[in-house]
C-alpha positions, 0 to 999 in steps of 0.5 A: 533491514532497510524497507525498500518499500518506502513511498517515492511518488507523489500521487495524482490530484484525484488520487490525493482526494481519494487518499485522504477520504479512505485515510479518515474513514480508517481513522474513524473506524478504528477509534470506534473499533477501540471505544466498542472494546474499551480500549479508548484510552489507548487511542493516543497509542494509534496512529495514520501513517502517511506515504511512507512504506504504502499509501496508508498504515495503521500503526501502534506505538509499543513499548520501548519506542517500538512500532507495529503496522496493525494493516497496511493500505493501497489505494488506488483511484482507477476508472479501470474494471479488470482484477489485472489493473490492479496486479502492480499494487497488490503484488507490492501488498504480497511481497511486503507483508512478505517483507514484514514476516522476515523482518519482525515476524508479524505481518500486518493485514493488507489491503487494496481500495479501489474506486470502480468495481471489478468485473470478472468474466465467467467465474465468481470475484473471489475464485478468480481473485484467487487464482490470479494472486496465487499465479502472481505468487508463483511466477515470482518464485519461480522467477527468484528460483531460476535466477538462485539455480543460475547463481548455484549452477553457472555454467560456461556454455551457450545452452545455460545463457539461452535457457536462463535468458527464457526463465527471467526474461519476463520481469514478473514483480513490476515494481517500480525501484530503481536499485532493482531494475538496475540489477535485474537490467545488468543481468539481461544485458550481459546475459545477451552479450555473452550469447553474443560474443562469448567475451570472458570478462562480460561471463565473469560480469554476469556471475557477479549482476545474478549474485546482485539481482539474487542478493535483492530478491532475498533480502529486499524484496524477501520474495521467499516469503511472499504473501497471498494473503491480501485483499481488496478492502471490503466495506460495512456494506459488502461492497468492495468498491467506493468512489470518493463521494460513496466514500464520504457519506460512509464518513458522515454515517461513521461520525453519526455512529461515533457521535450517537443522537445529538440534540439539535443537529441535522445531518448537515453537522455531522457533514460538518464534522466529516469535513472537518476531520477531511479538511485536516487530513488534506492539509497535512498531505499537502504540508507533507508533499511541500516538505518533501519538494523542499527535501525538508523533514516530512510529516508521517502520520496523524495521531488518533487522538487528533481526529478524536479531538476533532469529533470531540470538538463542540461545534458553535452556532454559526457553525452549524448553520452550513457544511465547511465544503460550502463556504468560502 
């Protein structure tokens, strides 16, 4: 089943700090997550993924060269406050969680970051956060719906096209792929000239663009199993929001917990060590974007192990003396 979900843009600057930071506090905490659980020796197993079907995924090589999407991440470096700035990333989150239920059967967690706190006017953040994913979902059913009971039921009357035109003239998903907005623009346009001129050829040609547009929701988008079930990531300290420099020092505590109390170090070497671990990551995004400008084979995804090798790592005197963001 081709994943029409795969990643096709290139973020912002900010955007790509910000990516990077949340890439290596995941990192971070999953190989504690798998060392508290005894299962450090499976560490090789794990993996970052990088921009390929969302921001960021956690992925576990199985058996047999099968790969499973343990959660996938949206991030998302915004000034904006309002839930519904957000609705774009996280109906992408709902319709491929969606996507992966169809596909395999098991669906990853999903996860929206965010920098800036969400404010929500009259009602607590969870109720409202809830009510708004549940609307989402069921304008998009109700949308495939409209578009399935037009393809069942064509009829060759100017009362159908006028009432079809009403039930999907509101795109409800909004997410950006072009095959998509082909289909669903192609409906649109020959819906209203046939309302226009009533023109055989242009009513065949609108019979055939719904079968398309129904053909992508079913099977590319999987819209009939769409999920609810998606969150905005809530971190170790209950907030669910983290800029790019709260989401540092959570590294820097992360690497302090993974490393434990090590004699002679101040908390300058456990920045060291969060910036070194940032410092690769970074490189291995850009090395990524520079293959792809040059359509050449890209980097996917980082390994665990490499970011625990890095924690590993002994850090030399002269090292010791000054954080890595700090020198020339």
């Amino acid at each position: 089943m081709e994943n029409v979900f795969e990643h096709d843009a290139i973020p912002t600057w900010s955007g790509f700090i910000y990516q990077g930071r949340i890439a290596a506090y995941l990192a971070i905490k999953k190989i504690i997550e798998l060392r508290d659980d005894n299962k450090v020796s499976e560490v090789d197993k794990y993996a970052i993924e990088m921009e390929k079907c969302e921001d960021i995924a956690i992925v576990y090589q199985c058996e047999k060269e099968k790969r499973e999407y343990i959660s996938i991440h949206q991030v998302k470096n915004e000034k904006e406050n309002a839930l519904g700035a957000y609705k774009k990333p996280l109906i992408q989150l709902m319709l491929e969680k969606g996507y992966y239920t169809k596909d395999n059967g098991d669906a990853p967690d999903a996860y929206l970051h965010i920098a800036n706190r969400v404010r929500i006017q009259n009602k607590d953040f969870e109720t409202e956060y809830l009510e708004n994913i549940k609307n989402w979902k069921q304008k998009i059913l109700n949308y495939y719906n409209a578009v399935d009971e037009a393809c069942k039921n064509f009829t060759y009357n100017p009362h159908f096209y006028e009432e079809l035109l009403k039930a999907i003239d509101t795109e409800p998903i909004g997410i950006d792929r072009s095959e998509y907005k082909k289909r669903y623009n192609a409906v649109i346009t020959y819906c209203k000239k046939v309302m226009e001129n009533n023109d055989s050829k242009d009513i065949l040609k609108l019979k055939e663009e719904l079968e398309n547009l129904k053909d992508y929701l079913l099977n590319k988008f999987a819209v009939l199993n769409i999920s609810n079930e998606v969150t905005i990531y809530e971190y170790d300290t209950g907030l669910k929001y983290f800029d790019a420099t709260k989401i540092f020092d959570e590294i820097v505590g992360l690497v302090e917990k993974y490393k434990g109390t090590v004699e002679g170090w101040s908390k300058e070497q456990y920045k060291y060590l969060a910036d070194k671990i940032l410092n690769y990551i970074d490189k291995t995004i850009l090395e990524r974007h520079k293959k792809l400008q040059e359509n050449n084979g890209v980097v996917k995804e980082i390994s665990l192990s490499t970011i625990k090798d890095i924690m590993d790592s002994v850090i030399e005197n002269n090292e010791k003396e000054l954080p890595v963001y700090f020198k020339e």
